[in-house]
N, C-alpha and C positions, 0 to 999 in steps of 0.2 A: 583529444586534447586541443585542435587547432577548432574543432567545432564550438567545442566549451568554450574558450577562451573570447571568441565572435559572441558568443549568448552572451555573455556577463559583460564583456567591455563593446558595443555596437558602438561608441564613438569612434573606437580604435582600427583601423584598418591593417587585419593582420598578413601578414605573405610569408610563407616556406620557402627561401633561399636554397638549400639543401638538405635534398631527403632522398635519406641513405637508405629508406628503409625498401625503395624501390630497386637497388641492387639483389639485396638477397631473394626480392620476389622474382626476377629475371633468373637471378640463377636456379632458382627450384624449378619455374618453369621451362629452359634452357634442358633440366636434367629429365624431366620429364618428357620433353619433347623427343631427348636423343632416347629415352626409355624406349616409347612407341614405334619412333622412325626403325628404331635399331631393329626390334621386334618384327616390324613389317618388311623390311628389306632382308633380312634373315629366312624370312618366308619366303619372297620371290624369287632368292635366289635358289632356293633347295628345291621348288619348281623344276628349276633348270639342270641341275646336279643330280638331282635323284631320279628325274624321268617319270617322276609317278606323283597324282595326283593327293592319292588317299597319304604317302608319307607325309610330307607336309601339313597335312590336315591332323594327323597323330600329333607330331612336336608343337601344333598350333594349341593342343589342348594341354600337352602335356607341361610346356613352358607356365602360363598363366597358373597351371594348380602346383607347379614349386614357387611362382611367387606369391601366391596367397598363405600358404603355408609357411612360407619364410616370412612374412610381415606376422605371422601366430608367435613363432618364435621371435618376433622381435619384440612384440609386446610382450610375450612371457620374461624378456630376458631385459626389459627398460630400455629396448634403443628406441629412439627417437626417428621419424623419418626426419634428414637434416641432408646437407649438401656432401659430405662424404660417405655415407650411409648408403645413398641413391647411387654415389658413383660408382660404389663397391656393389651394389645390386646388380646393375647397369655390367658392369665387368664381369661377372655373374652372370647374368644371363646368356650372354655369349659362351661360356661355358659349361652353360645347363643345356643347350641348344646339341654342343658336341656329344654331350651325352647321350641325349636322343637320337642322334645321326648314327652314330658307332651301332648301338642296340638295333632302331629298326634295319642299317644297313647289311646290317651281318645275319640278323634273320633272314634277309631277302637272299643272301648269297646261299644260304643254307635249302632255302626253297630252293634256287637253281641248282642245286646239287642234286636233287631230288628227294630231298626229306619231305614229310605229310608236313601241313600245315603248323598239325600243334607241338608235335615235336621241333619241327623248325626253332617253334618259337625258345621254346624249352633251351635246344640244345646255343642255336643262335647268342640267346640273353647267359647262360654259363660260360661260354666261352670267352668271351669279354668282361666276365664280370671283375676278375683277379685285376686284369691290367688297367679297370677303369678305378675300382679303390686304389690301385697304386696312384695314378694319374689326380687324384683327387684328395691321398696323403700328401705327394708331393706338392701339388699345387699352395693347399694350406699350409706345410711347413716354410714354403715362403714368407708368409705372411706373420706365421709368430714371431720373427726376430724385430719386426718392424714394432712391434708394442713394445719392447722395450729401448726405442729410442729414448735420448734425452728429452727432459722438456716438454712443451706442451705438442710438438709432434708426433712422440707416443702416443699422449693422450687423443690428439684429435684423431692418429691413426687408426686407434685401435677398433672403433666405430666401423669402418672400412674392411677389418681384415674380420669381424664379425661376420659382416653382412655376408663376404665373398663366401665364409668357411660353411656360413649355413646356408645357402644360397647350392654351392656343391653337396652337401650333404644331402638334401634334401633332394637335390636333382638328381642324384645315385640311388636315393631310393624309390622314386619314382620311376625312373628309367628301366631298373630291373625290377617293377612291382607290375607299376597298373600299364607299361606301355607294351610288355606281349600279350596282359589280355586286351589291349585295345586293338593290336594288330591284329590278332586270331577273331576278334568279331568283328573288323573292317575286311579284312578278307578271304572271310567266310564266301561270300559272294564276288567272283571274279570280273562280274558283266559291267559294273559300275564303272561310269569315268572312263569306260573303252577306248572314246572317240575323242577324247582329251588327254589320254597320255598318248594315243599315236600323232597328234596333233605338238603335244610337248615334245615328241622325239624327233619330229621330222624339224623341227625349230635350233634344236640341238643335238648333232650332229658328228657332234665333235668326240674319239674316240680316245677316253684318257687312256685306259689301258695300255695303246701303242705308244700312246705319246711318253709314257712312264718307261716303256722298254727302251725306245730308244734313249732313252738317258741313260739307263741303266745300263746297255753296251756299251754308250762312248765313255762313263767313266770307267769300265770294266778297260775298255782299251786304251785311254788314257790315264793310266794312274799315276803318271810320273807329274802331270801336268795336275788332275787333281791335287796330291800331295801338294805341290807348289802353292795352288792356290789359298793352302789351307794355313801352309805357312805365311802368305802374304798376308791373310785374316788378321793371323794371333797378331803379328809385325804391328799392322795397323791398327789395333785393339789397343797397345799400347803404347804406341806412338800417339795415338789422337789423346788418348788419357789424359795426357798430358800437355798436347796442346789445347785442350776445348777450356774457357775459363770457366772460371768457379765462383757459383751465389748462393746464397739461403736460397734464393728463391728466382721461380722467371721474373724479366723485367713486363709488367702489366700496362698496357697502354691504359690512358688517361686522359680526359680532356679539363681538368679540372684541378688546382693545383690552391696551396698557400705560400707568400713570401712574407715571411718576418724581416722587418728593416731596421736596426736601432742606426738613427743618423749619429752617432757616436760625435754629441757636440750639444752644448746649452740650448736649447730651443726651448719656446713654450710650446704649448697647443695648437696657437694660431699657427706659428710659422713650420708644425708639424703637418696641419690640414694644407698648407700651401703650395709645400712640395710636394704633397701624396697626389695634389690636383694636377698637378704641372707633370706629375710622372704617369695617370691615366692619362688625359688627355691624349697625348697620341696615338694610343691603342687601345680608346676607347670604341672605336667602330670594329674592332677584331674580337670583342669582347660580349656573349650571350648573357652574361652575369656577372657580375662583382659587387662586392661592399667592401669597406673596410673598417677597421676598431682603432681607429687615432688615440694614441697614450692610453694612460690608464684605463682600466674598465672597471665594472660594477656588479659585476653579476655574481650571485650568489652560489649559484647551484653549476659554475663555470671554476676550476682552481685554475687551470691553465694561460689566465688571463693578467698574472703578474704582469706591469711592465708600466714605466715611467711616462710622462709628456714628453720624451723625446724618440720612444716606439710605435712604430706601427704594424698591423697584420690586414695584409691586401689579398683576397679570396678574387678567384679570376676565373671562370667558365667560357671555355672554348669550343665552336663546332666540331672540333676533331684535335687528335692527337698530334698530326703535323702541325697544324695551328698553333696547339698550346706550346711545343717546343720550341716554336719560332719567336712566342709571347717571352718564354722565360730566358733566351739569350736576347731579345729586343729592352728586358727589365735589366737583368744584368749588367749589359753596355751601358745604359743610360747613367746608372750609379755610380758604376765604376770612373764615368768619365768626369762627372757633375760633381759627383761627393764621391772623392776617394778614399775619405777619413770612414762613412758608412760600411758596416757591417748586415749585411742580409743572406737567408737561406729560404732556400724554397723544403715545401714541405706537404708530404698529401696529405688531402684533404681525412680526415678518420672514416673507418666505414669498416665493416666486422673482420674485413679479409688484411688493409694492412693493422691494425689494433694487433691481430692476432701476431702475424708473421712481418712488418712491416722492420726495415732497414733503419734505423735513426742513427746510427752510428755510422758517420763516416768511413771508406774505405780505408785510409789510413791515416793514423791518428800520431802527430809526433808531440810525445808527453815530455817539454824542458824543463827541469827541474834546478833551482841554481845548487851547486855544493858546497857553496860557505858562504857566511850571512854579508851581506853587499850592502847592508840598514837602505840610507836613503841611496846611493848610487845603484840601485837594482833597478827600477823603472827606466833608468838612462840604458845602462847594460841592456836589457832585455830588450829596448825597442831598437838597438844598435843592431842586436845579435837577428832582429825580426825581419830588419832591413836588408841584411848579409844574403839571409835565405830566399829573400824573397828576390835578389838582385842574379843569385846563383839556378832559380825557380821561373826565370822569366815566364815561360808560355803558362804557367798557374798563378790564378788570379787567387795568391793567400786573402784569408780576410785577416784585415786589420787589427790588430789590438783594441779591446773596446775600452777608453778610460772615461774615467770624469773629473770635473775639476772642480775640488775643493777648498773654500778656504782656513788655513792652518793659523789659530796663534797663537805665539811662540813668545814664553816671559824670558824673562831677563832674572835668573837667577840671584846673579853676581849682584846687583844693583838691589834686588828686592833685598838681599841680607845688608848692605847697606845703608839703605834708608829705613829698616827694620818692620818691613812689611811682610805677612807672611803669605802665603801663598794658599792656603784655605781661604785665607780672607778675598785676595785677588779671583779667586775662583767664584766664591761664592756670592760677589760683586758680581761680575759678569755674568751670570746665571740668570740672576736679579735683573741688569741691565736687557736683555734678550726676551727675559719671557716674562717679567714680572706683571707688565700689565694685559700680557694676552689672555682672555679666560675661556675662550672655546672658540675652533675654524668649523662654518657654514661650509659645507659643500654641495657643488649648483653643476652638475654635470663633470666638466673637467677644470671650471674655477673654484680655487679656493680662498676664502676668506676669513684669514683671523678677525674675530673681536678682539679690538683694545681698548683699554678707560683710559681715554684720555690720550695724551700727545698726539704725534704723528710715524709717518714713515720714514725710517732713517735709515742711511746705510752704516754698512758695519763701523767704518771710520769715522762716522760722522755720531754713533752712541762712544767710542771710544774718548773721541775729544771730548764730549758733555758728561763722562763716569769719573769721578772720584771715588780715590778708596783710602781707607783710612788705615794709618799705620798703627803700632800699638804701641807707641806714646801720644796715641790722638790727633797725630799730626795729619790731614788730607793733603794724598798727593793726584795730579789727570792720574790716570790709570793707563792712559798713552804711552807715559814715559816708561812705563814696565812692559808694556805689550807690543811686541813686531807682528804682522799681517803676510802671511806671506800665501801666494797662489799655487795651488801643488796640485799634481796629476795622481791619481789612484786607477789603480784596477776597477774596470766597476763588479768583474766576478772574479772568484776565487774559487779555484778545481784542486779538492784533496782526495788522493786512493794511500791506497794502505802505502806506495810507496811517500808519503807526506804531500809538500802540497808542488802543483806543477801548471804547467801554461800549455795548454792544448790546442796545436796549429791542427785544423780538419784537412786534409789535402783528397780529393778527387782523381783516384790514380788510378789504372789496370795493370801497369806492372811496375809493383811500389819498391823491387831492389838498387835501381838507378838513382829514385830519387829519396831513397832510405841513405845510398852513398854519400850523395850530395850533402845532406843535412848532417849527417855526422863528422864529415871533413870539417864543417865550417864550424860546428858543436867542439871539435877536435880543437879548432887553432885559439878558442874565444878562454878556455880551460876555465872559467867561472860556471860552465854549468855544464849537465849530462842531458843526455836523450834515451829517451825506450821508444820502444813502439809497437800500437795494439791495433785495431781497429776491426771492421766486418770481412776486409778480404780471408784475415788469421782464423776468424771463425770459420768461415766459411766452407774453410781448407780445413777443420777439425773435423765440421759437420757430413764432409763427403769421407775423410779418412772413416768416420764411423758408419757410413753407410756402406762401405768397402768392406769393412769387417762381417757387418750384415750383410752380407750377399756371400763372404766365405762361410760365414756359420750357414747359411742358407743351402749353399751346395757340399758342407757335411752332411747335411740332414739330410737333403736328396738323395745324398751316396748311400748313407745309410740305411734309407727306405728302397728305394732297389737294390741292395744290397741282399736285402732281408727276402725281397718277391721274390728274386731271379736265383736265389742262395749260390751267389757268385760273385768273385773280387774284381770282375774285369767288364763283365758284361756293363754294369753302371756309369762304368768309365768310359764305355763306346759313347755311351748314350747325355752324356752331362760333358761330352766332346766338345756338341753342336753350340752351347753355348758363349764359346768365346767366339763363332762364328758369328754368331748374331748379334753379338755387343760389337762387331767391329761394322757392322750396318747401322743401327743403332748410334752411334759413336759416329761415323762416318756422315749421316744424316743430320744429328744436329751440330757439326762441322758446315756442313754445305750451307743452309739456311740461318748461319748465324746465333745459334742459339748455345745455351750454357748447359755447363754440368751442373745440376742443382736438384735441393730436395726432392721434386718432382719429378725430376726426369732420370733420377736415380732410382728410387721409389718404381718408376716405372721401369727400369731397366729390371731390377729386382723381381716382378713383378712376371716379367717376361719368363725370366730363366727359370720359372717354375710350370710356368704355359708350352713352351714351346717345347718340352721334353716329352708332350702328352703324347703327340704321333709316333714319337722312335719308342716309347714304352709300350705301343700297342703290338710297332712292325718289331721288333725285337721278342716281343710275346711268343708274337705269330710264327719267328722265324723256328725258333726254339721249338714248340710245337710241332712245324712240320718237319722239324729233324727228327723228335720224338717217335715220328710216326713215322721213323725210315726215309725220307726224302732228303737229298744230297744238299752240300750248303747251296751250290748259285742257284741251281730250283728256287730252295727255298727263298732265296734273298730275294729273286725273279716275283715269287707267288705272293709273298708277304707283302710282296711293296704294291703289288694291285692289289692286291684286297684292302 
């Protein structure tokens, strides 16, 4: 388009301001990158872990053919490779990885025991097999509740809980298909890589087995002090719950912003473009990029572009994030101080990620409503009652009421019956008078110019004194002496909801009870009008309430699916224990670093509580089994937890 545009107009010298379209190529390759890295660092690490050359080399094959086959299936089933898609692959592959480690690791322990090769493998790949389908139901039953969130989060999630569900599926059949015949003819031949696993062991050194017993003693000896700790978990599980704040979404750094300004006051053009110059200039040397759209605009193929010769929209590009926060309270003050009749909001710039999920509602929104008609004394009320709030509001800079100022004229009834004029007549006079000899406005940028035949420019008062009107006994009277002029204030917007119509103060709060109190004492004494209030914190708090729900339905479902494996009421319970343990880590963490409870870090919380159960479903298997087979509980809890 930008190439085209250069052919056809070469007078024109065209430039890309903002292009958004370089975000989403970042982030695809961002996901691909973390694709690879994850991939290769998963590698080096099982180097170290498993002491052996040729395993590694097994899950290096065996990874890359579940995800060729899961992109088969994604084309059979119309997903798109897209940025959640990847990241549910991505999360996925980490979990097609465990599969492989459990399968070749438990064949190699079965070799140590001394079973032949092929039976190893046989016996190794069935004994795991039960508790890795468990591990790989529950995993996926996570992720069905997540579809049917509200709204276009469903939908975008559902893409994600695809990828992960076929991503494991197919790593399950993989795992117990082609990777014991891949082990049984890697090591067929024992001589290979001789001098490179004694080289990897002597590197690593380190003996988990001990290292797991001694845990396993000191909580066997302190259970009084474990207990505690476990209660100190759940404590803090719920206690932070409830301290951590609440968003749709994380807050995304930015270097790049919009401020809408309406100078809420008559201005033309000129004297728009002259304070929009006087308010860059200072911080034009902090600034990589800017333009702005002074009053009206013209753009066809742009709706968003409403707005009078007394608006502007100022686009601002900064090196960095501290930067730009420093730009948008340096814009703020300046207004606030200069023009404090001015009305302005900052706004992000559009780009696919806020369009989709992007906050425009205010945190809270107080909706004043008056309760009985006030006719003309409403405007005086309302800016009294604006004043009170905002006097009670100190450290919040309310915006201002945006009016405009009209002028009203106002007959003289009493006097037109009278002199026996009628009032169709007077009107239809003055119609005449204003527009009669206008016959079409020229428009030249932001000038506009009526054509008139004839006279000149006059002001209102000044067609008033030169109109006669005639009465109907033919008598002409000025038309002055019937008409008052008078200068009135109007709303320049009007906000109706189903509750009828109301006046919407935006306030910028994180804990909006205090100053929800405030506003309604002073709503309380005024008794000409009511208050409600809505705004994104309210949601916000629906949006986590439902993802709360979602992670209960989530852990029926797990209960239910080991329920079913283990054909026991209690054993599941052990094991969907660990869970509030690790929400209060979880929870705990982004406590420390500042961060919020919101879709995505709920989503991932959610996420977790179906992963992290996959080790206790294995060693619970295990344990089970080696009672099966006669061996005492601590034995077994002892043998299960090293294997």
């Amino acid at each position: 388009m930008y190439k085209r545009q250069q052919e056809e107009y070469p007078e024109i010298n065209f430039t890309i301001t903002r292009d958004q379209t370089k975000l989403l190529d970042v982030a695809i390759q961002n996901l691909s990158q973390s694709l690879f890295w994850g991939m290769l660092l998963a590698f080096v690490v099982m180097f170290f872990f498993l002491k052996d050359v040729k395993s590694p080399i097994l899950i290096g094959i065996s990874v890359p053919v579940s995800i060729i086959i899961c992109l088969l299936f994604f084309h059979l089933l119309a997903i798109s490779i897209n940025i959640i898609s990847l990241s549910g692959l991505i999360l996925g592959i980490g979990l097609m990885i465990d599969n492989s480690i459990i399968v070749i690791d438990n064949i190699a322990q079965h070799r140590e025991m001394g079973y032949p090769l092929s039976e190893a493998c046989v016996k190794g790949t069935n004994e795991v097999f039960r508790p890795l389908l468990s591990s790989v139901l529950t995993t996926c039953a996570v992720f069905i509740p997540l579809i049917f969130l509200s709204g276009i989060t469903g939908a975008l999630f559902y893409d994600q809980a695809m990828a992960i569900t076929i991503g494991l599926f197919v790593s399950l059949v993989v795992s117990i298909s082609l990777l014991p015949v891949l082990y049984r003819l890697f090591y067929l031949k024992e001589n290979n890589f001789k001098r490179l696993n004694t080289l990897i062991k002597r590197l690593n050194r380190f003996d988990y087995e001990k290292i797991y017993e001694k845990g396993f003693h000191f909580v066997l000896r302190k259970q009084k002090i474990t207990l505690l700790l476990f209660f100190v978990c759940i404590a803090a599980t719920i206690g932070l719950f409830y301290l951590l704040p609440k968003s749709s979404m994380p807050t995304l750094s930015s270097t790049e912003t919009f401020v809408k300004i309406d100078w809420n006051s008559p201005i033309n053009v000129e004297e728009n473009k002259s304070r929009m110059l006087q308010l860059i200039a200072p911080i034009q040397n902090d600034l990589i990029d800017y333009n702005a759209f002074v009053g009206q605009q013209q753009f066809l193929l742009n709706n968003n572009t409403e707005a009078n010769t007394a608006e502007t929209t100022l686009y601002n590009k900064t090196s960095s994030p501290v930067k730009l926060k420093e730009l948008t309270l340096a814009i703020s003050n300046y207004i606030h101080k200069k023009y404090p009749k001015a009305r302005h909001q900052f706004k992000e710039v559009d780009n696919v990620f806020n369009s989709i999920f992007s906050e425009d509602e205010a945190p809270l929104i107080a909706k004043i409503k008056s309760v009985t008609s006030l006719a003309e004394d409403q405007n005086t009320e309302l800016k009294s009652l604006w004043n009170t709030i905002q006097q009670e509001l100190p450290e919040m800079n309310i915006q201002p009421l945006a009016w405009e100022e009209n002028s009203m004229l106002l007959a003289d009834k009493e006097k037109m019956l009278l002199y026996n004029v009628s009032s169709e007549v007077v009107y239809n006079t003055l119609r005449s008078a204003f527009n009669e000899k206008e016959i079409l406005s020229l428009s030249n940028n932001q000038q506009y110019t009526p054509v008139i035949l004839g006279g000149e420019d006059n002001s209102i008062r000044e067609v008033l004194n030169k109109t006669q009107v005639k009465a109907n006994d033919s008598t002409f009277f000025a038309i002055n002496d019937f008409i008052t002029e008078l200068k009135i204030e109007n709303l320049k917007t009007i906000t109706s909801g189903k509750e009828g119509e109301f006046y919407a103060m935006n306030l910028a709060v994180t804990n909006e009870k205090p100053t929800m109190e405030k506003i309604k004492e002073v709503v309380a004494k005024n008794r000409l009008f009511d208050v409600s209030f809505e705004g994104s914190i309210f949601k916000n708090r629906a949006l986590i309430k439902e993802l709360m729900i979602v992670l209960i339905i989530t852990l029926v479902l797990l209960y239910f699916i080991l329920a079913s494996q283990f054909e026991s009421l209690s054993l599941p319970l052990i094991i969907l224990i660990e869970i509030p343990i690790a929400m209060a880590g979880a929870f705990g963490l982004l406590y420390v670093f500042g961060y919020s409870l919101n879709l995505m870090s709920m989503i991932g919380i959610v996420v977790m509580s179906g992963i992290i159960i996959n080790d206790s479903i294995l060693k619970i298997d295990t344990i089970v089994q080696l009672q099966q087979q006669g061996t005492g509980l601590l034995k077994a809890l002892l043998v299960a937890g090293k294997r």
